[in-house]
LUMVO-93874 format. One line per field, with one value per atom (N, C-alpha, C): x, y, z; residue number from 1; chain. Coordinates in Angstrom, 1 decimal, always signed. Layout:
BEGIN
X = X|...
Y = Y|...
Z = Z|...
marba = NUM|...
drentor = A|...
//
This chain:
BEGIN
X = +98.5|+99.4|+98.9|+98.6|+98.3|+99.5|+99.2|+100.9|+100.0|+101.1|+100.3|+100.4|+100.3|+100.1|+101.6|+102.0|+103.3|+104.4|+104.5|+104.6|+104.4|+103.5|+102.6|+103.4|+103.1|+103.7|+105.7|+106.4|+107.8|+107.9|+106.9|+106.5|+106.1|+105.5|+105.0|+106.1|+107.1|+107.7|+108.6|+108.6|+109.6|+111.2|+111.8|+112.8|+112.9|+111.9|+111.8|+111.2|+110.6|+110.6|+112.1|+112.6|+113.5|+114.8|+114.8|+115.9|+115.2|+114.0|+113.7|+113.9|+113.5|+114.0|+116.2|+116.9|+117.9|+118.5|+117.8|+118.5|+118.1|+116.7|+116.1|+117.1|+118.0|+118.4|+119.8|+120.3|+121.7|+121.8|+120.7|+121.1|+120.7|+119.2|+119.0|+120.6|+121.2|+122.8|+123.5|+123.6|+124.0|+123.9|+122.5|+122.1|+121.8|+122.3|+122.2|+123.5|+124.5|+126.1|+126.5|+125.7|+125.8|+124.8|+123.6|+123.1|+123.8|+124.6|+125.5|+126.4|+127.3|+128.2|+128.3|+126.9|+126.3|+126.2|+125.2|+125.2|+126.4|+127.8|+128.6|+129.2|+129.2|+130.2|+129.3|+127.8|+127.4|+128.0|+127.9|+128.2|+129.3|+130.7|+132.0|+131.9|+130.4|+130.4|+130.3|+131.5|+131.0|+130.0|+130.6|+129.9|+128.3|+127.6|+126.3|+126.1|+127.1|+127.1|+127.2|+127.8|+128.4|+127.1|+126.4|+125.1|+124.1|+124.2|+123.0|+123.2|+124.5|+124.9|+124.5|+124.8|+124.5|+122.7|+122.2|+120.4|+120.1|+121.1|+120.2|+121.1|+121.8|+122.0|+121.5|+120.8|+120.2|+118.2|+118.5|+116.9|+116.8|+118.0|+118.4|+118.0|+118.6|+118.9|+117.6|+116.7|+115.2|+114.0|+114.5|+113.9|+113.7|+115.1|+116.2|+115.2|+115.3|+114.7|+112.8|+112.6|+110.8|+110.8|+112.0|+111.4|+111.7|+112.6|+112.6|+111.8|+110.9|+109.7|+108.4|+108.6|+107.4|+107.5|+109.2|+109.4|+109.2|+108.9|+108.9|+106.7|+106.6|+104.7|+104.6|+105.2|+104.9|+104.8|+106.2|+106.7|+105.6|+105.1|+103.9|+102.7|+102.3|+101.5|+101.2|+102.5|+102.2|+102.0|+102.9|+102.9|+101.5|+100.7|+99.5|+98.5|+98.8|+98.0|+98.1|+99.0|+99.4|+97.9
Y = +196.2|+195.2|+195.0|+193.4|+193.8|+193.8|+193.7|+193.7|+193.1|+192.4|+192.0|+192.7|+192.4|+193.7|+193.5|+193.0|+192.9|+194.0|+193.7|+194.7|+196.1|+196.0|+197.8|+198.1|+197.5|+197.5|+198.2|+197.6|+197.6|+199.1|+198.8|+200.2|+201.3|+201.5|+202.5|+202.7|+202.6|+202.6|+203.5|+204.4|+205.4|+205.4|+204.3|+203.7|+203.9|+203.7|+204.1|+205.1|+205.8|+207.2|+208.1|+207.5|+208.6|+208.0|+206.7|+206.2|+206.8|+206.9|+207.5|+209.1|+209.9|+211.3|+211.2|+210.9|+210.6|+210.6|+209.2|+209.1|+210.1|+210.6|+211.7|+212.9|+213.6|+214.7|+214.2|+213.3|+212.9|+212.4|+212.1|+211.5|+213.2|+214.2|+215.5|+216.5|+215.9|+216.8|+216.6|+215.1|+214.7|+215.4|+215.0|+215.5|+216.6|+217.8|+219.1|+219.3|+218.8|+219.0|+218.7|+218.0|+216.6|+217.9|+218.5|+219.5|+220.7|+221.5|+222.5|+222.2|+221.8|+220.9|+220.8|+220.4|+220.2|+221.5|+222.4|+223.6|+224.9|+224.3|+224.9|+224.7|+223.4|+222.9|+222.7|+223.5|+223.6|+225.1|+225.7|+226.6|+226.6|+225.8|+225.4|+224.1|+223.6|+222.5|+223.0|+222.3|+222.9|+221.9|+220.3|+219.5|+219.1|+219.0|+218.1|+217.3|+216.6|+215.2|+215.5|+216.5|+216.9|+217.4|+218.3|+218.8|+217.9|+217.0|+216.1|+215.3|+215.0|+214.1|+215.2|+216.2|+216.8|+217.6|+217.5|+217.5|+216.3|+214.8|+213.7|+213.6|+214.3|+214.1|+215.0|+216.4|+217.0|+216.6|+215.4|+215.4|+213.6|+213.0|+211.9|+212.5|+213.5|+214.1|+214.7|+215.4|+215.4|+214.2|+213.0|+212.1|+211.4|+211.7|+210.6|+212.0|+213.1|+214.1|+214.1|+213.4|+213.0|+212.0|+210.8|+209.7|+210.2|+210.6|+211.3|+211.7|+212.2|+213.5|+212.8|+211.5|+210.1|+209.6|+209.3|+208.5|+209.4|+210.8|+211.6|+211.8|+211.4|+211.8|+210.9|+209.3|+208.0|+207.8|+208.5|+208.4|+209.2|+210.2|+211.1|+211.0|+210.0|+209.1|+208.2|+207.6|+206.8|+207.3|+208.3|+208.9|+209.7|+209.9|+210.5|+210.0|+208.4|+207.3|+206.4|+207.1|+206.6|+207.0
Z = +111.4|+112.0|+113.5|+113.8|+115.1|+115.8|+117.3|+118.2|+119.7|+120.2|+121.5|+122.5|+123.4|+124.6|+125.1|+125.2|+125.4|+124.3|+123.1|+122.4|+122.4|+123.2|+122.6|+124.2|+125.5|+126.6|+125.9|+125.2|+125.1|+124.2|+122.8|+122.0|+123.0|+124.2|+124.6|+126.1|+125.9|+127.2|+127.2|+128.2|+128.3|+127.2|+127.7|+127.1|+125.8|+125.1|+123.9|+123.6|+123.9|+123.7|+123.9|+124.9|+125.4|+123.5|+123.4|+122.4|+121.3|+120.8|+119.6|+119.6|+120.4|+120.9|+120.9|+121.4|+121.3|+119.8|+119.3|+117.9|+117.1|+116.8|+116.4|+116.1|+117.6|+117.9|+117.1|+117.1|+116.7|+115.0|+114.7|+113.1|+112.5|+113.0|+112.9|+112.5|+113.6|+113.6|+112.0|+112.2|+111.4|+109.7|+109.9|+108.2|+107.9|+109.6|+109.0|+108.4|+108.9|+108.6|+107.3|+107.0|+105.1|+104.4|+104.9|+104.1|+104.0|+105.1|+105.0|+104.1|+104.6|+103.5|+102.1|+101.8|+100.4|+99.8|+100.7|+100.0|+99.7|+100.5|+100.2|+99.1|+98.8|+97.3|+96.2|+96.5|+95.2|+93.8|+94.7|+94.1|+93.3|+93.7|+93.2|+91.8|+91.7|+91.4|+89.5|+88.9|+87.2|+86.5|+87.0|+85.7|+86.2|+85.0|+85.6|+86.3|+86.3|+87.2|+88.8|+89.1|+90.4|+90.8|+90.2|+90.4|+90.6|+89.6|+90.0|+91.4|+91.2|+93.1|+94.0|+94.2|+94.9|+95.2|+94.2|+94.0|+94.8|+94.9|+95.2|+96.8|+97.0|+98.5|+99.3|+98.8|+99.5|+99.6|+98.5|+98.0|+99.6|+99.5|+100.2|+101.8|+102.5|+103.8|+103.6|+102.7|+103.1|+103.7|+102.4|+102.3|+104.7|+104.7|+105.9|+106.9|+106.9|+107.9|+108.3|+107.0|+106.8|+108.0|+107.8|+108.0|+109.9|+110.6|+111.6|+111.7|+111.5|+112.1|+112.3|+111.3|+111.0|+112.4|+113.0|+114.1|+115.1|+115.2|+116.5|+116.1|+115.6|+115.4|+116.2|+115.6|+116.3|+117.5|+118.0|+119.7|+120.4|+119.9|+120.0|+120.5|+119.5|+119.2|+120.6|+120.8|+121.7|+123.4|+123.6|+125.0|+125.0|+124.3|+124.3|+124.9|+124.3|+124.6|+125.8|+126.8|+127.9|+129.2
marba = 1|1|1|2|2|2|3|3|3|4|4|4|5|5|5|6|6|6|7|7|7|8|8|8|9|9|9|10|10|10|11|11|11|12|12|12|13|13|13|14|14|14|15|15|15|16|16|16|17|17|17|18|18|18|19|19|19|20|20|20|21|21|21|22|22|22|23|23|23|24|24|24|25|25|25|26|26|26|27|27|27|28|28|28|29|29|29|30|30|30|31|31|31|32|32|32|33|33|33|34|34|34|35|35|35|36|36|36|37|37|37|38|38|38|39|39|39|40|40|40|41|41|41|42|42|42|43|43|43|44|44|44|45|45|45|46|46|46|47|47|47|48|48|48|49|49|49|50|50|50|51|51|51|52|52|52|53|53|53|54|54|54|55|55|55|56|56|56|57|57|57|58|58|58|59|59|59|60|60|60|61|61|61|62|62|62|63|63|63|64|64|64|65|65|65|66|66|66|67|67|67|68|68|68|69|69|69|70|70|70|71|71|71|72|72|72|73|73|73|74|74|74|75|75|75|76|76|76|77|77|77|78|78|78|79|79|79|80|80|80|81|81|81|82|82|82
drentor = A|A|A|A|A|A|A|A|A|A|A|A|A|A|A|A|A|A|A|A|A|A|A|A|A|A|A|A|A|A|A|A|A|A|A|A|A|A|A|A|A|A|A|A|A|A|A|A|A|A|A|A|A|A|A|A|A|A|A|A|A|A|A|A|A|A|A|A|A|A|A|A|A|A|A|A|A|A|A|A|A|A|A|A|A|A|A|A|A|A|A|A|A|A|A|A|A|A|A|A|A|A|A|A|A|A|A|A|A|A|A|A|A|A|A|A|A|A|A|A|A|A|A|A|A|A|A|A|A|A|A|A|A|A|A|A|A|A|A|A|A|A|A|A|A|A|A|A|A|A|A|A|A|A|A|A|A|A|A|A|A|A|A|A|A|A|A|A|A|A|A|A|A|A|A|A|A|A|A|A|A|A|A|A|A|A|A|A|A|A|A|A|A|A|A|A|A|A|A|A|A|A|A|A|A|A|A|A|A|A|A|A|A|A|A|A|A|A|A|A|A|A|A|A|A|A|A|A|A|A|A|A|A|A|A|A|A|A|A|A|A|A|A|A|A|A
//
């Protein structure tokens, strides 16, 4: 994709680094509390169904923690290149 310098100027700017680092730390909280959580009420869980929701919200909160780590390589990425 290209981007014009103006863009890459807005992409590479402190500001956004500092908001991607920020959101990073705060949705991170988030989905450790939804994975604790998770792993406490498996154990209580009888039916298949419950198990499987619970397989797809810890499999969900991996998915959501990848795509965080994608956006902190990026931010990375770019301060490198400063």
């Amino acid at each position: 994709m290209l981007q014009t310098r103006r863009d890459q100027e807005i992409l590479s700017s402190e500001s956004f680094g500092d908001f991607t680092e920020v959101l990073s730390h705060r949705m991170g909280s988030l989905l450790a509390s939804i994975e604790g959580h998770t792993e406490l009420l498996v154990p209580g869980l009888t039916s298949t169904e419950d198990r499987l929701t619970a397989l797809h919200i810890r499999e969900s909160v991996s998915r959501i923690n990848g795509m965080l780590r994608e956006l902190g390589d990026y931010r990375n990425s770019l301060t490198a290149t400063r």
